[in-house]
C-alpha positions as a Markdown table, in Angstrom:
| # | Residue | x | y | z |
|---|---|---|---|---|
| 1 | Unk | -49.6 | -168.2 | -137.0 |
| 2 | Unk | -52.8 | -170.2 | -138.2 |
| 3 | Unk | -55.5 | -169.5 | -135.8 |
| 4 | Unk | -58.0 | -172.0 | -137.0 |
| 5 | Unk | -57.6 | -175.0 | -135.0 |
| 6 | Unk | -58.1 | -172.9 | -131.7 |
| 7 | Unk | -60.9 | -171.3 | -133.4 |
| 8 | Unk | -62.7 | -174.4 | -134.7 |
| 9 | Unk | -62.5 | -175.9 | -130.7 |
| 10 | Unk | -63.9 | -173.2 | -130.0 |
| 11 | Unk | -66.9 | -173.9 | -132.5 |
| 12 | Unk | -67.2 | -177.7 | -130.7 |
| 13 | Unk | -67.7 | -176.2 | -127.0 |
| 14 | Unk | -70.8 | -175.1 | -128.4 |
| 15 | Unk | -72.2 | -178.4 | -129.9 |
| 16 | Unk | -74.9 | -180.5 | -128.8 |
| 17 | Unk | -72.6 | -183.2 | -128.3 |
| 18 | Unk | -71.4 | -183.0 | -124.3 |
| 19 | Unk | -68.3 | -184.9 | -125.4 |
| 20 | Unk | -67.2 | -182.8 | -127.9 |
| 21 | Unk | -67.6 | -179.9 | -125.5 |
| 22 | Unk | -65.8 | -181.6 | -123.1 |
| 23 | Unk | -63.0 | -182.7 | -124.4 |
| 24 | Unk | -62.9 | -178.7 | -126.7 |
| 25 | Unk | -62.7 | -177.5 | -123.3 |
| 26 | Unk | -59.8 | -179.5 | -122.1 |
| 27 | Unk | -58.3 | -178.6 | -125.0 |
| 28 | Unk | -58.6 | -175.0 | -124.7 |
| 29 | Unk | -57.4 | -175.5 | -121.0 |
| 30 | Unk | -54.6 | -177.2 | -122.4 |
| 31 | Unk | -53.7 | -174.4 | -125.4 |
| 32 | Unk | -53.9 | -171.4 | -123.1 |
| 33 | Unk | -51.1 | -172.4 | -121.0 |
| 34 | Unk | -49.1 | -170.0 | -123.6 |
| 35 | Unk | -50.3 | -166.4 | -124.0 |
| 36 | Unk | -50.0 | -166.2 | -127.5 |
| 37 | Unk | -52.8 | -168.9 | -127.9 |
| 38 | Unk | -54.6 | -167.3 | -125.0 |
| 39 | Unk | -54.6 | -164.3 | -126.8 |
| 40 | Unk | -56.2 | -165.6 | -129.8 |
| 41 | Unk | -58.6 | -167.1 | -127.8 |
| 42 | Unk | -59.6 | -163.9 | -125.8 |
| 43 | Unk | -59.8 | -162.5 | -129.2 |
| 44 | Unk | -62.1 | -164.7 | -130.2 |
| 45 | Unk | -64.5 | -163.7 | -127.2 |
| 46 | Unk | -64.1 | -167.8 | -125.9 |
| 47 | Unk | -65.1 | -166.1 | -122.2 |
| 48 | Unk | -68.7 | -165.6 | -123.4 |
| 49 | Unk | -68.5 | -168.7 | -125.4 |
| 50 | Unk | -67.5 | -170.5 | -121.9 |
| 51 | Unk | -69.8 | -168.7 | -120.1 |
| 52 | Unk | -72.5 | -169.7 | -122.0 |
| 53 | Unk | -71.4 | -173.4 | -121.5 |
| 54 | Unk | -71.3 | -172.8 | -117.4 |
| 55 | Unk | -75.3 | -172.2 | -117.8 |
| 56 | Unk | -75.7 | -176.1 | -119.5 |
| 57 | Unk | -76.9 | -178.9 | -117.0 |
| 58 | Unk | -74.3 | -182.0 | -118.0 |
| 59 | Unk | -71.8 | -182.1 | -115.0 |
| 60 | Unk | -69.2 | -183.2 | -116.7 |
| 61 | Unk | -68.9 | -180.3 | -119.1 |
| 62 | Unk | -69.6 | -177.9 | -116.2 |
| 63 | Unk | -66.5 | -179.1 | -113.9 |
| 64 | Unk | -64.1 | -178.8 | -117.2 |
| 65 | Unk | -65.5 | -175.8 | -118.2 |
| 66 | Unk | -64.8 | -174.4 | -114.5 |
| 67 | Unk | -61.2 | -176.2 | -114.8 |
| 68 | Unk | -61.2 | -173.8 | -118.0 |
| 69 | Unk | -62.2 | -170.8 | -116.7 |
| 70 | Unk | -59.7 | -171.8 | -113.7 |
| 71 | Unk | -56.5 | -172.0 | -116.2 |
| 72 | Unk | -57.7 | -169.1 | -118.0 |
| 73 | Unk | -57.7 | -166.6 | -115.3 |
| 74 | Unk | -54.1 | -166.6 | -115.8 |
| 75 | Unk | -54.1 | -164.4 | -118.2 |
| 76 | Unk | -55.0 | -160.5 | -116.6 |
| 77 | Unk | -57.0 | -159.6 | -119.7 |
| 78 | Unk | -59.4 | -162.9 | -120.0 |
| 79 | Unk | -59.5 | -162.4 | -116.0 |
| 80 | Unk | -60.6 | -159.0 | -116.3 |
| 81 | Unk | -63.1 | -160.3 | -118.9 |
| 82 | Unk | -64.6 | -163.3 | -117.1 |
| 83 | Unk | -65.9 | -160.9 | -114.3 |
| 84 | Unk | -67.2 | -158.7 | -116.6 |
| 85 | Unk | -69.6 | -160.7 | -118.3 |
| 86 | Unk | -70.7 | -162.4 | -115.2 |
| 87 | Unk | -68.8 | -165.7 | -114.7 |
| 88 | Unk | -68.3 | -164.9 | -110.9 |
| 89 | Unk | -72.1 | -165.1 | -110.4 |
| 90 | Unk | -72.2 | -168.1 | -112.6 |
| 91 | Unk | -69.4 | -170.3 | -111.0 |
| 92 | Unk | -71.3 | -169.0 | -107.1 |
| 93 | Unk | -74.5 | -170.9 | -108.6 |
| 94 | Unk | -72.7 | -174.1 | -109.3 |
| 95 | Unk | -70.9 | -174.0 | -105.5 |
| 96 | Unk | -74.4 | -175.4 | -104.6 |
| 97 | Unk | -74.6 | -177.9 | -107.4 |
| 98 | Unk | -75.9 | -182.0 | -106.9 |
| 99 | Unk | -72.5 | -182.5 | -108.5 |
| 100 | Unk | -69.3 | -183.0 | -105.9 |
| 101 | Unk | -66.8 | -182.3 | -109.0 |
| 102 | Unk | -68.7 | -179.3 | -110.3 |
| 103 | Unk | -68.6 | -177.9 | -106.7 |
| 104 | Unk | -65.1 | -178.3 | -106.7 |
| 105 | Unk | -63.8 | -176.8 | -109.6 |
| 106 | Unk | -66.0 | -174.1 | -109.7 |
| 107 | Unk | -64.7 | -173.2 | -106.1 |
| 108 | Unk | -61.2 | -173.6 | -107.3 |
| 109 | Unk | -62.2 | -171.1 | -110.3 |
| 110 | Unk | -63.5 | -168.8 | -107.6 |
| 111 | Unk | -60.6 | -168.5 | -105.9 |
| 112 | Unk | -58.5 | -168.3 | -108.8 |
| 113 | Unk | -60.5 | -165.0 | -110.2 |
């Protein structure tokens, strides 16, 4: 299968452009439901891509990226890389965030990793 749509979202989580992050990242929630793509994406290293994006300040791409990392954590092996590289710490920072939604979802990804 053609792996460059899922690759090329996950280009645009890395733009400038909150809304193009934000709605790559619902995206990506949306395509990892099946392992196959999930796989690609793990391939791919999207965890530190998403990571990175959980260190940003625009709420909005924080809670989706949390929903993200929350759908993700499905799959054992992106699990097992998540908490590698940190993304427990990250999503215990944003518990105490100004942001109700962003509190949320990055409890929901906590408890879901």
């Amino acid at each position: 299968k053609d792996s460059g749509c899922l690759l090329t979202l996950a280009n645009y989580v890395t733009s400038s452009e909150p809304q193009g992050q934000l709605n790559a990242l619902r995206a990506i929630s949306t395509c990892s439901g099946k392992p196959e793509n999930c796989q690609i994406l793990h391939d791919n290293e999207i965890e530190t891509t998403i990571m990175t994006v959980l260190g940003g300040e625009n709420a909005g791409v924080l809670a989706q990226a949390c929903r993200t990392v929350s759908t993700m954590a499905a799959n054992p092996l992106v699990k097992e890389t998540f908490t590698k590289i940190g993304v427990v710490q990250a999503l215990m920072n944003l518990i105490g965030h100004e942001d109700q939604t962003v509190q949320e979802m990055s409890s929901l990804s906590l408890a879901n990793l």
